[in-house]
N, C-alpha and C positions, 0 to 999 in steps of 0.2 A: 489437429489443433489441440493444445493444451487448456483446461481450465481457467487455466485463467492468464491466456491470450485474448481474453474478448473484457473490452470495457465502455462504459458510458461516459464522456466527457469531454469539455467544450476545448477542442484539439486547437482552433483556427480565433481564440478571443473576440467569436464574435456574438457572444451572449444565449449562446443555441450550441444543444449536446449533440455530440456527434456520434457512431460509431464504429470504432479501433479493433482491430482485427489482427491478429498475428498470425501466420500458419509455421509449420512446421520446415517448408524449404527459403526461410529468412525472409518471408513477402511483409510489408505492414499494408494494410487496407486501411483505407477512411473511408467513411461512407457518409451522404448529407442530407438530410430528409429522408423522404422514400425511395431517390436513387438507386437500382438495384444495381448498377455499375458504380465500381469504387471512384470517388472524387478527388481520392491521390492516393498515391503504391511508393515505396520506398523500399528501401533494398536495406538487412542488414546480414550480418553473420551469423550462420547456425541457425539453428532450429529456436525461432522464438517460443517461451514459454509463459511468461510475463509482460505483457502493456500496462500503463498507466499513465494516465494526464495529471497533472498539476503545476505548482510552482516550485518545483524542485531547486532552482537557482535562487531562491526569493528577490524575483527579480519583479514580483507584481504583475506577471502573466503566465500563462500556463504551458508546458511545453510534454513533448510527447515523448515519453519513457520506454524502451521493448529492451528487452533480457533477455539473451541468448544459454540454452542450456551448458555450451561451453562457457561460459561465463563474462560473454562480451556486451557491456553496457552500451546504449546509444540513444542518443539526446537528438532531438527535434524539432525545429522551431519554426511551423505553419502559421504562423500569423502571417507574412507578406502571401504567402499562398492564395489569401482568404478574396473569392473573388466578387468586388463590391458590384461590377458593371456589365462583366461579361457575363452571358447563358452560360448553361452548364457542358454543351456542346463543345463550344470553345474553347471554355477552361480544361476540360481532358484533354483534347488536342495539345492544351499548353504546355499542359504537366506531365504530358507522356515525352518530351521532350529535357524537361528540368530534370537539374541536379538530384539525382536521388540519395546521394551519400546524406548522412547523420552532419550536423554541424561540430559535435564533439562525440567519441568513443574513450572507452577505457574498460579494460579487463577489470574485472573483481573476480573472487571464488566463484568455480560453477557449480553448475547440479544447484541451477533456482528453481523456485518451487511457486513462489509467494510473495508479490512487493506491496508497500503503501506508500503513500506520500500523505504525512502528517506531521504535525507538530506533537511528536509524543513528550517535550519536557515541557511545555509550555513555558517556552522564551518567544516566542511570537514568530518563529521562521521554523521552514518545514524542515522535513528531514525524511530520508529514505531507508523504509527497514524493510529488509528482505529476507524471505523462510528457505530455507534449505531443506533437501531429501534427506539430510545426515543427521536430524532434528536440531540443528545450529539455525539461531538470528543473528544477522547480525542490521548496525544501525550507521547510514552513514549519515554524509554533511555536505551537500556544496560547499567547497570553500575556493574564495581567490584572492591574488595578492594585494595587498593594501594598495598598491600605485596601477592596478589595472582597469581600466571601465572597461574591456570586452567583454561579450557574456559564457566566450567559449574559452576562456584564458585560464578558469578555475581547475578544478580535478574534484571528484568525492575522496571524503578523509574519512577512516572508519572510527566512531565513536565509542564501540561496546558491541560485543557478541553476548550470546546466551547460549548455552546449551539444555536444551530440553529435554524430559524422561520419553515423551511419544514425539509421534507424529507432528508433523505443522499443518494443517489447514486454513486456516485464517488467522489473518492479521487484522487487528479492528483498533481505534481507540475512541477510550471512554473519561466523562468527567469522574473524577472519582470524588469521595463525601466530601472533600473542601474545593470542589471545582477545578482540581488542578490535572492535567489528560494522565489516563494509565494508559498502557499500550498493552494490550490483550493478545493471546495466544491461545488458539481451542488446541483440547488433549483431547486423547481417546477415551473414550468413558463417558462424554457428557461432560467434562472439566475441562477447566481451563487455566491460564497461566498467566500473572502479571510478571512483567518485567521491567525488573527498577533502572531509571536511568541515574547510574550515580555518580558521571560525569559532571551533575549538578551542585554535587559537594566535593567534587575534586576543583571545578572551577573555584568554589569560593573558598579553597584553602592555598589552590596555587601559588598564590603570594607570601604563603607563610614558610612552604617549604621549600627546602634549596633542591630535594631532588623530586618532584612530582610525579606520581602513577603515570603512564603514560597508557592516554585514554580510549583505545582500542585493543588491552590486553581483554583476555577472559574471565569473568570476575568470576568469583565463589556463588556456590549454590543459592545463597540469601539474598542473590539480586534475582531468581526466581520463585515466585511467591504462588505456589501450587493452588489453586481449589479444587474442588469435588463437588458439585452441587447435589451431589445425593449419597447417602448410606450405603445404600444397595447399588452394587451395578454387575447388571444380568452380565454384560460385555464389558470386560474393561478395556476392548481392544476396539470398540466398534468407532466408527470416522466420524469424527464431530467437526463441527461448523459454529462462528460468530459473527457475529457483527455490535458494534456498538453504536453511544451515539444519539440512538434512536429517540427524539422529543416527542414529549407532554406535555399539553396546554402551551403556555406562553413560552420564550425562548430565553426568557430570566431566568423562569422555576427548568426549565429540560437541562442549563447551563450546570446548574448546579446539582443536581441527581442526575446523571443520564441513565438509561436505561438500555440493556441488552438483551439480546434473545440468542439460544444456542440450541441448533439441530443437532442429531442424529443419524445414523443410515436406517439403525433400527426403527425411525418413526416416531422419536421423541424432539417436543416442541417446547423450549421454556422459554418465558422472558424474568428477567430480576433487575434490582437497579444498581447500584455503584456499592451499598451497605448489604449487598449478598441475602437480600429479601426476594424469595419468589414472589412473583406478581400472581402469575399463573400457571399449568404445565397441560398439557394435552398429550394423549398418545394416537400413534394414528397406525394402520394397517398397511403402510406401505412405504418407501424409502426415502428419509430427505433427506439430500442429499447437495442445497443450497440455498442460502439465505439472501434478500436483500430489502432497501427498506425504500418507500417511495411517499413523496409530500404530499397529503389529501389534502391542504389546507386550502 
């Protein structure tokens, strides 16, 4: 199983996390409470190396995402699955029998590494970016056609690649100092990477010009916005980890600062906030080598 084949996320809408599971000879696992037998298996192409839940279609519920290392996408959509009446008994019975194909497929580049489902320009609909072995992101788009209501009728349109100096390890987003999302990428070193989505002023020039960028080329270096959070770096090669995101106090004041934290293999711990201020930093004697964040509240 790949890193990040395993996720936490509410697969079936029915207000409770589930957990997704991808192995290596194309199986998708669900699992539902403390069931140690999977609650529904589904069948894709290739060796999955990425799951994720959300609202990838912005369609106002969540559907289940798995990435195949060949580069074959497939979409999911467990909600009817979700069993209101029946024991658990009967519903595997049910479901060993149901359609296990995907409701929509579609090839993208392979050799994934890395997906999220977020709104990194903040237009209020999500968007799927996904990290590559070859240090390439790229960013797609559910889209479908103006006269269609099905939900499988769309395709993904790719929005913007990036190419990176390292590694991809995590994909995270964060508010940045006027509240509006960045979309983060950990480098080797302890650093990390904004990348600009500048689709956002291609849009609002389209109308002006007759022949428009067309918004899936590769942009120039200056849509990647390097940091280093430190001077020194014993490793510049050592495997770093992020997450953002992460709230403070109220969810007015976390909207508008968020705050991140970024590992190490080497054992280093930091958190900062969106203005590149360390909070705090710890060192520790042994490897981390994964970050995640969970609600005390």
């Amino acid at each position: 199983m790949f890193p990040h084949a395993i996720c936490l996320g509410d697969a079936d809408n029915d207000s409770l996390n589930e957990l997704i599971v991808g192995d290596t000879s194309g199986k998708l696992l669900v699992y539902k409470n403390d069931d140690s037998k999977p609650w529904i298996t589904r069948t894709c192409v290739g060796m999955l190396t990425c799951v994720a839940v959300g609202d990838v279609c912005n369609k106002g519920k969540n559907l289940v995402v798995a990435v195949g290392a060949e580069g074959w996408f497939h979409l999911f959509d467990l909600t009817a699955a979700n069993p209101n009446k029946s024991d658990s008994s009967s519903q595997h019975e049910f479901l060993s029998s149901d359609d296990q194909r995907p409701f929509f497929t579609q090839h993208i580049p392979a050799n994934t590494k890395v997906i999220l489902i977020s709104d990194i320009d903040g237009d209020g609909r999500c968007e799927l970016v996904v990290g590559y072995t070859d240090r390439l992101v790229r960013a797609f788009r559910w889209e479908e056609p103006s006269d269609s209501s099905e939900g499988g009728s769309g395709q993904l349109v790719l929005l913007k690649k990036w190419l990176l100096e390292g590694q991809v390890d995590s994909l995270s987003v964060n508010p940045g100092p006027e509240g509006i999302p960045e979309l983060m990428v950990s480098q080797p070193g302890c650093g990390y990477a904004i990348l600009l989505c500048t689709w956002r002023q291609q849009d609002s020039t389209e109308s002006e010009e007759d022949d428009p960028a067309t918004p899936g080329c590769e942009g120039p270096s200056r849509d990647v916005v390097l940091h280093l959070t430190t001077g020194r770096i014993h490793n510049k090669n050592v495997s770093t980890h992020l997450i953002g995101s992460i709230s403070k106090g109220s969810k007015e004041e976390s909207s508008t600062c968020g705050l991140f934290a970024l590992c190490t293999l080497d054992g280093t711990l930091k958190l900062m906030d969106s203005s590149e201020q360390l909070l705090w930093s710890v060192q520790v004697d042994h490897q981390l080598f994964a970050l995640q964040k969970l609600d005390v509240t």
